[in-house]
C-alpha positions in Angstrom: -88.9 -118.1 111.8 -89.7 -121.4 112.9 -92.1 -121.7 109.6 -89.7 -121.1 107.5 -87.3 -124.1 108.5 -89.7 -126.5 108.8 -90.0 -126.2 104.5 -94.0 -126.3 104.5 -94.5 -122.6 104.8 -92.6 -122.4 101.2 -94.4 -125.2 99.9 -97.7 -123.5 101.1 -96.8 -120.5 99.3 -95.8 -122.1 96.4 -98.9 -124.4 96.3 -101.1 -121.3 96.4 -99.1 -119.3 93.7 -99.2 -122.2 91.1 -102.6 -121.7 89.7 -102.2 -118.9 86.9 -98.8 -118.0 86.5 -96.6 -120.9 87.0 -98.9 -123.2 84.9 -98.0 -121.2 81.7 -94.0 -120.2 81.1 -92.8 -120.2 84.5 -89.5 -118.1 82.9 -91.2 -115.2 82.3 -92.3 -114.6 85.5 -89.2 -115.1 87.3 -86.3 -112.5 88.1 -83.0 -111.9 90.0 -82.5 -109.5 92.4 -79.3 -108.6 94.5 -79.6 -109.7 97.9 -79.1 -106.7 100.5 -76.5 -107.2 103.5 -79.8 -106.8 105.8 -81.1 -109.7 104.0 -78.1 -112.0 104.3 -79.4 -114.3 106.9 -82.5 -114.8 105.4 -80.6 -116.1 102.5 -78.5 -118.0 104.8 -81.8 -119.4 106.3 -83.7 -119.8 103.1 -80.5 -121.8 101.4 -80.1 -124.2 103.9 -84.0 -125.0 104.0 -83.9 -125.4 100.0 -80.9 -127.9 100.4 -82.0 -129.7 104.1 -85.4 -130.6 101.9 -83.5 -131.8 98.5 -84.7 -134.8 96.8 -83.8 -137.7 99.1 -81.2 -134.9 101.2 -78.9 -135.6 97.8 -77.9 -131.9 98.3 -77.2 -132.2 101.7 -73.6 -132.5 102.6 -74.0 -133.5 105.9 -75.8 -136.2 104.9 -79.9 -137.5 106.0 -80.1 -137.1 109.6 -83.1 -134.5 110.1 -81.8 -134.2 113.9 -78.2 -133.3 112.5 -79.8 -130.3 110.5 -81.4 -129.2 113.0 -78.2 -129.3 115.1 -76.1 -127.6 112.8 -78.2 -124.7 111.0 -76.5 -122.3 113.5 -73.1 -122.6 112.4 -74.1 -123.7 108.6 -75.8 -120.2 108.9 -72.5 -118.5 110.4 -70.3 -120.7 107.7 -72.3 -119.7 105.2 -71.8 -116.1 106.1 -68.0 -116.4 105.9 -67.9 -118.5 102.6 -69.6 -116.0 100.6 -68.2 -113.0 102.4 -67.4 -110.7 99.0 -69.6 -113.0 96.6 -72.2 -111.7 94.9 -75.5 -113.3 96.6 -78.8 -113.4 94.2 -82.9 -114.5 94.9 -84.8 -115.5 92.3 -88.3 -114.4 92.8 -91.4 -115.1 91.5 -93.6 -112.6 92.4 -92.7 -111.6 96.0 -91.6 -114.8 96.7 -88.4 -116.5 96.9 -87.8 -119.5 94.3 -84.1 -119.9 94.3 -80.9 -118.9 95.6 -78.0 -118.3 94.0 -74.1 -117.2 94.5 -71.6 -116.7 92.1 -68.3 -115.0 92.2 -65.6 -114.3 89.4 -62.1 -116.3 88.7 -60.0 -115.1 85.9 -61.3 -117.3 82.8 -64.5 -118.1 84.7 -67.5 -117.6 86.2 -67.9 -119.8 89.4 -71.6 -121.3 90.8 -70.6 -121.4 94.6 -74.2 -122.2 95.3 -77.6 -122.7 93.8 -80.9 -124.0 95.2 -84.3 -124.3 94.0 -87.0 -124.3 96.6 -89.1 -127.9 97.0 -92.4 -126.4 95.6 -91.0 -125.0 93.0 -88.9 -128.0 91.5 -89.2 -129.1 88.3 -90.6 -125.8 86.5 -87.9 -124.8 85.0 -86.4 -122.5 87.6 -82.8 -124.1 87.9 -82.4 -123.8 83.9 -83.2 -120.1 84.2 -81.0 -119.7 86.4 -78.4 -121.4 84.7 -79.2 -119.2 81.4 -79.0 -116.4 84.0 -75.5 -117.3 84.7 -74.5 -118.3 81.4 -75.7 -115.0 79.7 -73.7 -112.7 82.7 -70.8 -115.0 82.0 -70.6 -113.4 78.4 -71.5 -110.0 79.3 -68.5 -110.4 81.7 -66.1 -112.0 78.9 -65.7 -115.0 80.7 -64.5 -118.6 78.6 -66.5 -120.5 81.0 -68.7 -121.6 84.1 -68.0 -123.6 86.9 -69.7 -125.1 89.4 -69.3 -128.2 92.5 -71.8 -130.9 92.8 -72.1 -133.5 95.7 -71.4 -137.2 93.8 -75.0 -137.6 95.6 -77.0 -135.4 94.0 -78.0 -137.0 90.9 -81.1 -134.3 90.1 -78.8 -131.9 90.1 -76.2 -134.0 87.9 -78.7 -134.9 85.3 -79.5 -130.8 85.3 -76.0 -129.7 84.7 -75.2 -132.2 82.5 -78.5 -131.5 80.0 -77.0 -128.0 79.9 -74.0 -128.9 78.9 -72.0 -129.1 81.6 -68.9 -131.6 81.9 -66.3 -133.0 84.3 -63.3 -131.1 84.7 -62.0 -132.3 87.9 -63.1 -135.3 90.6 -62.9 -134.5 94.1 -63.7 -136.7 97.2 -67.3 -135.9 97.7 -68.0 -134.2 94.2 -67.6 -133.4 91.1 -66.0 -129.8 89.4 -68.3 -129.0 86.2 -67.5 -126.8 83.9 -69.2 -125.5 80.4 -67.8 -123.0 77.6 -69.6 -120.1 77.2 
């Protein structure tokens, strides 16, 4: 268990898997699968990791300190477990292993992003854009006029993402920023 907080055991495995499959179209190989109730800690677990080891802690909403993390995964984990009680929790795997997290849940016009994460190794190979096509496509499927999603005002990968796929403000809050794009 302790492996997988530290972040290095995800890197390791993502290191080692990068050779054939992620070099070519890293899309193709990727796929979403529901998360089982048994597996909702691990998701818990594997979200926080993904976001404690964001890009400069821009994704962290409790700010840089390594020692607060480690303070409050307990209760992040429980809180976590609460805030998407009844949402629909997916991985994205590649292979067996776990890329991304996402959450999602359904308002009347829209589809709503409560959470997505890509995991540090496997940054910047396309897997957040899947999953926001992911999204986007279900979003249709589901006759929803939108999707919507928060962003911390410090999280300027993320930002740059959302806006590239279209993505605008909607609304401004104190620590970030409502997004939404017509689907």
């Amino acid at each position: 268990m302790l492996c997988l907080l530290s972040g290095n055991w995800l890197e390791k495995e993502a290191q080692a898997n990068r050779g054939d499959v992620i070099s070519k179209n890293i899309q193709r190989h990727l796929r979403v699968e529901p998360v089982k109730k048994s597996a909702h800690l691990l998701f818990n677990l594997l979200e926080f990791t993904f976001f404690n080891n964001s890009e400069n802690g821009s994704a962290r909403p409790f700010g840089n300190s390594r020692l607060l993390a480690f303070l409050i995964i307990a209760p992040y984990v429980v809180f976590c477990e609460v805030m998407f009680f009844r949402r629909k929790r997916l991985f994205v795997k590649l292979k067996n292993h776990v890329a991304g997290t996402l959450v999602v849940h359904e308002e009347s016009n829209a589809l709503y992003v409560k959470s997505l994460a890509v995991a540090p190794g496997f940054r910047r190979l396309g897997v957040a854009t899947f999953i926001l096509t992911y999204v986007e496509r279900s979003a249709k499927i589901i006759g929803k006029k939108s999707i919507e999603l928060s962003v911390l005002k410090s999280n300027f990968p993320a930002q740059r993402l959302y806006r590239r796929f279209g993505f605008a403000q909607k609304e401004q809050k104190r620590r970030s920023f409502v997004l939404t794009k017509r689907v």
